[in-house]
C-alpha positions in Angstrom: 3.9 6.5 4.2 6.4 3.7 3.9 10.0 4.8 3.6 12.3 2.7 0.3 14.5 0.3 1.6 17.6 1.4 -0.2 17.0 5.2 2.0 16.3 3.1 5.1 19.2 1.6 5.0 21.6 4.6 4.7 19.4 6.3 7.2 20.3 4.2 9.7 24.0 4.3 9.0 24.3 7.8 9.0 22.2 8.3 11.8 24.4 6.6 14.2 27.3 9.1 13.1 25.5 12.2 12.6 22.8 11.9 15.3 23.9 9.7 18.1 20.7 8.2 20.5 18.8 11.2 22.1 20.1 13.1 24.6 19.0 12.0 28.0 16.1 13.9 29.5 18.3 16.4 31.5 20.3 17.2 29.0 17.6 18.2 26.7 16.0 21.9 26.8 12.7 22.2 28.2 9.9 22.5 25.4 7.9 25.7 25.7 4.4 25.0 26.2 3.5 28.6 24.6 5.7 27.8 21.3 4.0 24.6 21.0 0.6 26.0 21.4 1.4 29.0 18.8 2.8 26.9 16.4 -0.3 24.0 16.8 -2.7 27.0 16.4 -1.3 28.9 14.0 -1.3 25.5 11.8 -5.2 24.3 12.9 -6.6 23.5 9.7 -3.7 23.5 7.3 -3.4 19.9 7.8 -2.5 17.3 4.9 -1.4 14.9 3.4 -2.4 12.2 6.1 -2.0 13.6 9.1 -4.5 13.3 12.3 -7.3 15.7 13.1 -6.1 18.4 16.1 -8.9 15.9 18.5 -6.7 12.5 17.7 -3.1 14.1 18.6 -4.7 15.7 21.9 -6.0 12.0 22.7 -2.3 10.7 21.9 -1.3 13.8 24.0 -3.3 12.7 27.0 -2.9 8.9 26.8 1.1 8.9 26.7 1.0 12.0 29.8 -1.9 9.9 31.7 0.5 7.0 31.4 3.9 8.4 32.3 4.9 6.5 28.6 8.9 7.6 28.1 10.0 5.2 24.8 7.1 6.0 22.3 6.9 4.6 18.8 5.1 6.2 15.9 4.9 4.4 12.3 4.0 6.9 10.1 5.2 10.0 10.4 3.6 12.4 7.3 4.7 16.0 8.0 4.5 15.6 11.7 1.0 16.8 13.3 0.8 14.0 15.7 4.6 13.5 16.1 4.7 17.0 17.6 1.5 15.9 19.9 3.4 12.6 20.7 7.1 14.7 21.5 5.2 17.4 23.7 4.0 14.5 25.7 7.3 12.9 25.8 8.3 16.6 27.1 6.5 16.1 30.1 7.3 12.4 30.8 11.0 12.7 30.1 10.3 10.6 26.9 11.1 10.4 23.4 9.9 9.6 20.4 11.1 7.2 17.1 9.1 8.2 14.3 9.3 6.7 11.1 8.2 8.1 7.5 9.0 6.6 4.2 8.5 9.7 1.9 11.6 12.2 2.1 9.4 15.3 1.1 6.9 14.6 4.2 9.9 13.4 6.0 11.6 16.5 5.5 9.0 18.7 5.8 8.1 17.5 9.2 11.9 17.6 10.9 11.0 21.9 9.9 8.1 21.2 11.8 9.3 20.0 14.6 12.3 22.8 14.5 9.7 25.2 14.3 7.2 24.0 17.3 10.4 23.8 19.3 10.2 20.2 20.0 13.1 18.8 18.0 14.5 17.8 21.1 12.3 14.9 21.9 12.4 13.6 18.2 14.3 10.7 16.7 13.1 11.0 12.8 13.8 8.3 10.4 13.4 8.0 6.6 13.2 4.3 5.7 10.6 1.5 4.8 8.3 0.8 8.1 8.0 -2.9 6.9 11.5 -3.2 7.2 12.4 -1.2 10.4 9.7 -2.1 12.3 11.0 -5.3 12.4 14.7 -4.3 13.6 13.4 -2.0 16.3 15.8 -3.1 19.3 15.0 -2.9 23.1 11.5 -2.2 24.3 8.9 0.5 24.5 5.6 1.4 26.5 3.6 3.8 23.3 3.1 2.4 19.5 1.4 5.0 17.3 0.7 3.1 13.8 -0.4 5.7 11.0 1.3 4.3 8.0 -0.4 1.4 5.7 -3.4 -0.1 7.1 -2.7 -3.5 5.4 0.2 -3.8 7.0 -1.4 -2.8 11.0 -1.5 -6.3 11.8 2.0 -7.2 10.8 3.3 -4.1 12.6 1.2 -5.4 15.4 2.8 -8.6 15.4 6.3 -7.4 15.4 5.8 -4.7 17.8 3.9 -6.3 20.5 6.5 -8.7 21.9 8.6 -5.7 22.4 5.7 -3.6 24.5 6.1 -3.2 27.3 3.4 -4.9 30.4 0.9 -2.0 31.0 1.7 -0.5 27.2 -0.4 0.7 24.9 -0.7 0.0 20.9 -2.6 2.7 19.6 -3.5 2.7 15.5 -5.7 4.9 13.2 -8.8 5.5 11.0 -10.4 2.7 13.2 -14.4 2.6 13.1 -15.9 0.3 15.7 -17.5 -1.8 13.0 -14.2 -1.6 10.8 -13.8 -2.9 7.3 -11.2 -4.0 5.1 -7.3 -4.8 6.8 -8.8 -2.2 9.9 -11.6 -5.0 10.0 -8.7 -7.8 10.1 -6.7 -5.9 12.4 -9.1 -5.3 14.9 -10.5 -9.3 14.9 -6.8 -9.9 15.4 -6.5 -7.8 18.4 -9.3 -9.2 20.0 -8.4 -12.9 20.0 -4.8 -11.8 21.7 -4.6 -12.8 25.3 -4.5 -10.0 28.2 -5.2 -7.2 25.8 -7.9 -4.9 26.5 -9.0 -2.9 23.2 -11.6 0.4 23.2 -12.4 2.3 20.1 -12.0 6.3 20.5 -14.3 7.6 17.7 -14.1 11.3 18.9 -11.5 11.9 15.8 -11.4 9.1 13.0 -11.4 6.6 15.2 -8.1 5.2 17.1 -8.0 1.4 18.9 -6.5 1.7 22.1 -5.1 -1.4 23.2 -3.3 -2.1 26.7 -0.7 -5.3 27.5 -1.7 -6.4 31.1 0.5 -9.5 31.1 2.2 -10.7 28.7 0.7 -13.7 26.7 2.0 -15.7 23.5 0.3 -14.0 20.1 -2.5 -16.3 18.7 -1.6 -17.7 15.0 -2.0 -15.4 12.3 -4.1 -16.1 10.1 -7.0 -15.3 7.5 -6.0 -17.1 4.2 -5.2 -14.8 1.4 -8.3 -15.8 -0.2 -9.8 -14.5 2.8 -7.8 -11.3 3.2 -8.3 -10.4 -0.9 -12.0 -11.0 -0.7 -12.4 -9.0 2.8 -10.6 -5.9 0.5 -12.7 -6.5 -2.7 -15.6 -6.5 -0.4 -15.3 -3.4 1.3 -14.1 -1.9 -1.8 -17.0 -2.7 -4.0 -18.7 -0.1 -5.9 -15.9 2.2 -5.1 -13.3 1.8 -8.3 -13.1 4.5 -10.4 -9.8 6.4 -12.4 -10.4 4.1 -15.1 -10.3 0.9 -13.2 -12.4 -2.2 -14.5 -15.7 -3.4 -13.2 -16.2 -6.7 -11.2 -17.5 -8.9 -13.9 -14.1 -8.2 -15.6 -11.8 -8.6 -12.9 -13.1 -12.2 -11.9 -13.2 -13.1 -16.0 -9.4 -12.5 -16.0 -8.7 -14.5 -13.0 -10.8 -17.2 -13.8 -8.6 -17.2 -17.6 -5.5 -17.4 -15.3 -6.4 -19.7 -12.9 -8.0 -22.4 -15.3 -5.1 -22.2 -18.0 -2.7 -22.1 -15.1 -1.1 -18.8 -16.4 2.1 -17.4 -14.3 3.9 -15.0 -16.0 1.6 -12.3 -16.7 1.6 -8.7 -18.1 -0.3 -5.6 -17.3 -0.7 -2.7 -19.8 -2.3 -0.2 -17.8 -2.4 -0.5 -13.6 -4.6 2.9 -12.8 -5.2 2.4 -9.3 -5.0 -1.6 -8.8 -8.8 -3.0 -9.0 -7.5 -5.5 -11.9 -4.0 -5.8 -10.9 -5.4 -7.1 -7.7 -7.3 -10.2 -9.7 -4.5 -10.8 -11.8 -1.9 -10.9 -8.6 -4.7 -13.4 -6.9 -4.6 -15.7 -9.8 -1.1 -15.1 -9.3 -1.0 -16.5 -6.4 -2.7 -20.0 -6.9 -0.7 -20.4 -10.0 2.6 -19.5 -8.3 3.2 -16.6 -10.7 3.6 -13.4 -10.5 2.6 -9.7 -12.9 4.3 -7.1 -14.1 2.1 -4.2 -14.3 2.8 -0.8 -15.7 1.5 2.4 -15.1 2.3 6.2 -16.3 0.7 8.5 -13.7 3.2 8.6 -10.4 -0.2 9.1 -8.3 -2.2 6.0 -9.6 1.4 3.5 -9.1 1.4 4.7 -5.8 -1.8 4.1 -4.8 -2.2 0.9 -6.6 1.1 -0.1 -4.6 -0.8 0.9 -1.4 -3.8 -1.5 -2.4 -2.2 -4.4 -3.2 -0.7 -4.1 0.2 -3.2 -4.1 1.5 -5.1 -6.8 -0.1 -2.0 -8.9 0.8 -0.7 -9.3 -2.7 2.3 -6.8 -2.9 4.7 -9.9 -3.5 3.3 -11.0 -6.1 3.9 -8.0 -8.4 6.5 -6.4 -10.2 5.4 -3.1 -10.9 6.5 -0.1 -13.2 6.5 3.0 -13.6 6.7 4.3 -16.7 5.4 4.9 -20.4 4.4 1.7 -22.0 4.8 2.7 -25.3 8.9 2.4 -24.3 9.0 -0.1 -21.5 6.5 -2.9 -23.9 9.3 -2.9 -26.5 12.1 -3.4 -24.0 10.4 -6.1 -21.8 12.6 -9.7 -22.6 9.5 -12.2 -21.7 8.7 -14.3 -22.1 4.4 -14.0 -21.4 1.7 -16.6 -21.2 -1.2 -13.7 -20.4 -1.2 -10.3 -21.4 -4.0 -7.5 -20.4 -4.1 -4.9 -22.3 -6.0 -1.8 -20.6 -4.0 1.8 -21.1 -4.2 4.2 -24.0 -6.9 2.3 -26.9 -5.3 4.0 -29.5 -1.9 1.7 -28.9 -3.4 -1.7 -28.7 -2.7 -2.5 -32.2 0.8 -1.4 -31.0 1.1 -3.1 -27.9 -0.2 -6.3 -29.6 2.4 -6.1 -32.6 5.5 -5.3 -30.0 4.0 -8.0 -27.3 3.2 -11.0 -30.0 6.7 -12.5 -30.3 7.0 -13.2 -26.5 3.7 -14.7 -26.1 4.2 -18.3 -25.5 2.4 -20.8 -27.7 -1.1 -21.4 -25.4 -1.0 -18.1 -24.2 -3.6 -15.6 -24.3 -3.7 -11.6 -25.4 -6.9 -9.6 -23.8 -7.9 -6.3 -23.9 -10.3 -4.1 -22.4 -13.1 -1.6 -23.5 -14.0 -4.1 -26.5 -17.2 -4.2 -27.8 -18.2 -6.7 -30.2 -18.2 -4.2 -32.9 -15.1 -2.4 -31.9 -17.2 0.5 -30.5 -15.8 2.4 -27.6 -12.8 4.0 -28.9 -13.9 3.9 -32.5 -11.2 3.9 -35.4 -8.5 2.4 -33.1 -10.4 -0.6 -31.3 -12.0 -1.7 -34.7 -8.4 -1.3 -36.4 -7.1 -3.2 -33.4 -9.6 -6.1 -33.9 -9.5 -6.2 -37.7 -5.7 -6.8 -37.2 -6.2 -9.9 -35.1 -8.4 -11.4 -37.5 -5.1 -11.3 -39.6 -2.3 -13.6 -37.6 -2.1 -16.7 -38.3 -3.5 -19.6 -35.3 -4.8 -16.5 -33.1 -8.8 -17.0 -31.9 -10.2 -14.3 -30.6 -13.5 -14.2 -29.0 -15.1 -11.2 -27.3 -16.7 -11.8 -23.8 -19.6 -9.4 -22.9 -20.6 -9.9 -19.6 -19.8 -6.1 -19.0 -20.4 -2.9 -20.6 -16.7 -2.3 -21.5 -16.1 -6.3 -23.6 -12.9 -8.3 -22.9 -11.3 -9.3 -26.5 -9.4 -12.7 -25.3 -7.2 -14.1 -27.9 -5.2 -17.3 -27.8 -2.2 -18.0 -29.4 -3.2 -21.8 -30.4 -0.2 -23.2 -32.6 3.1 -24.0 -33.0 4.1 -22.9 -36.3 2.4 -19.3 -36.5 5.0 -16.5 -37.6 7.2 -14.8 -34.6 5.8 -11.8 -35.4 2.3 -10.7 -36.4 1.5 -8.7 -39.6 2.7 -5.0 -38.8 
């Protein structure tokens, strides 16, 4: 739910032309309870594409009313079901609400929403990047509703919280009381913060409910990276699937990266992000960074969304597109290449990748078995190819099912390009 930054950006310099700050309370029309009711019920059920069950916008409803909250902020805006819960409450406080949404289909879809429930009124809607306007929210507010990326709840915390006001409330969701992953982080951080008094509401999918009672200096951020990546590997163990690698394979290439001190480093093949996310850890420790690429629009985005959330969004490029184009147009140069998309291309993306490999570097590839079995004519074509260039070693490492071929480019000397 993070809006691009180039969108933000013109967002917020239209929207001081075309929409002006919200009308003050009087001058806005009253919202009919009976419209808002109809159009909540005739919607009960129909809701997608990460929005909050009807229980968690009725507690958001309560809290802000119970609170007489007027400047309310939601990150995360989807196609609206809590914003209109969060604007009918801001209805009856003489409130409003700044709600933020980085997808222009959702964000669009819920500005009909609110048109339709009748509480457009109470609604300042804003298509941009949450990492980036969160930051340059001006003034100060008493509500925070944070719904968007869960790897980012503590940095949103951290930016928003100075701004809350004393007898506030930061509210955020899909909170368990025991938590796990960056909810797990975020809620550890809340608890060491000064004057803050955190529940759990698990009557939905569970939303931390944290009051300001004075204000207080925030404590120092800080699991290490190490620490954050492991807490997400952890709680995402035995979960990969969507042609992601196992474990065993994901700690063999960043152990190759990390001992040959590897930094720039291509991806064939992201899926959802389980070996991106040891590749961008290596990364990290060798101050380099990967370029990934992926085909399918759904896996790039969620892989995006993990690596977020592992912490390790910086330190990857990544790319959307067919790698059978973008391989041949990539300039280089590479010292580690992972080769994990279509099988019947690795001969291919070997051939086109080769030249750019710098002498000491290393070409692997994934779903190798020591006698090319797997993918059958290709991977054993593949294989019998490396056996052909010159000052390449290739060894196969079998520590999982699937076989890691790792080849190293070991001389100066060998041809700039491989046998076609």
């Amino acid at each position: 739910m993070r809006p691009t930054v180039a969108m933000s950006v013109l967002w917020l310099m239209l929207s001081s032309v075309t929409q002006g700050q919200l009308a003050r309370p009087a001058e806005r029309p009253p919202v009919d309870d009976a419209k808002v009711k109809a159009f909540l019920e005739a919607h009960r059920g129909a809701w997608r594409d990460m929005n909050v069950p009807e229980s968690d916008g009725k507690l958001l409803y309560d809290l802000v009313v119970k609170n007489q909250y007027k400047e309310i902020i939601e990150i995360g805006t989807s196609t609206g079901h809590s914003t209109i819960w969060l604007a009918w409450a801001a209805s009856k406080t003489g409130g409003k609400v700044m709600t933020l949404e980085i997808d222009e289909e959702r964000h669009k879809q819920a500005l009909a929403h609110f048109s339709e429930a009748g509480v457009q009124g109470y609604v300042d809607a804003r298509l941009g990047d949450a990492h980036q306007l969160v930051p340059e929210l001006t003034g100060s507010f008493d509500f925070v509703f944070s719904d968007a990326d869960k790897g980012w709840y503590t940095n949103y915390f951290m930016h928003a919280y100075p701004k809350l006001k004393v007898g506030g409330c930061f509210t955020a969701h899909n909170i368990s009381m025991r938590g796990r992953g960056s909810a797990k982080e975020f809620m550890d951080y809340v608890g060491k913060v000064p004057h803050l008094e955190t529940t759990v509401d698990t009557s939905g999918r569970g939303v931390s409910i944290s009051y300001k009672r004075a204000a207080a200096p925030l404590p120092d951020v800080a699991p290490s990276l190490d620490a954050k990546v492991k807490t997400f590997l952890e709680s995402r163990r035995g979960t990969w699937r969507d042609l992601n690698v196992p474990e065993s394979d994901g700690k063999l290439l960043h152990d190759l990266i990390v001992k040959n001190k590897y930094k720039s480093i291509l991806e064939i093949g992201t899926s959802t992000g389980h070996s991106t996310t040891w590749l961008a850890w290596a990364a990290s420790k060798t101050g380099g960074v990967v370029t990934t690429i992926e085909i399918d629009e759904g896996r790039h985005r969620q892989a995006m969304a993990n690596l977020t959330e592992a912490g390790l969004r910086h330190y990857v490029d990544a790319r959307l597109g067919d790698a059978h184009q973008l391989v041949k147009e990539l300039s280089g140069p590479f010292d580690f290449v992972f080769s994990d998309a279509d099988k019947e291309w690795y001969k291919n993306y070997f051939v086109d990748v080769y030249s750019q490999l710098t002498e000491g570097g290393c070409f692997t590839a994934h779903n190798i078995s020591m006698r090319g079995r797997g993918r059958g004519d290709a991977i054993q074509e593949f294989l019998d190819h490396l056996k052909t260039v010159p000052n390449l070693e290739t060894t196969i490492d079998t520590s999982s099912r699937a076989g890691v071929s790792i080849s190293y480019k070991r001389k100066a000397g060998a041809p700039e390009d491989p046998p076609k």
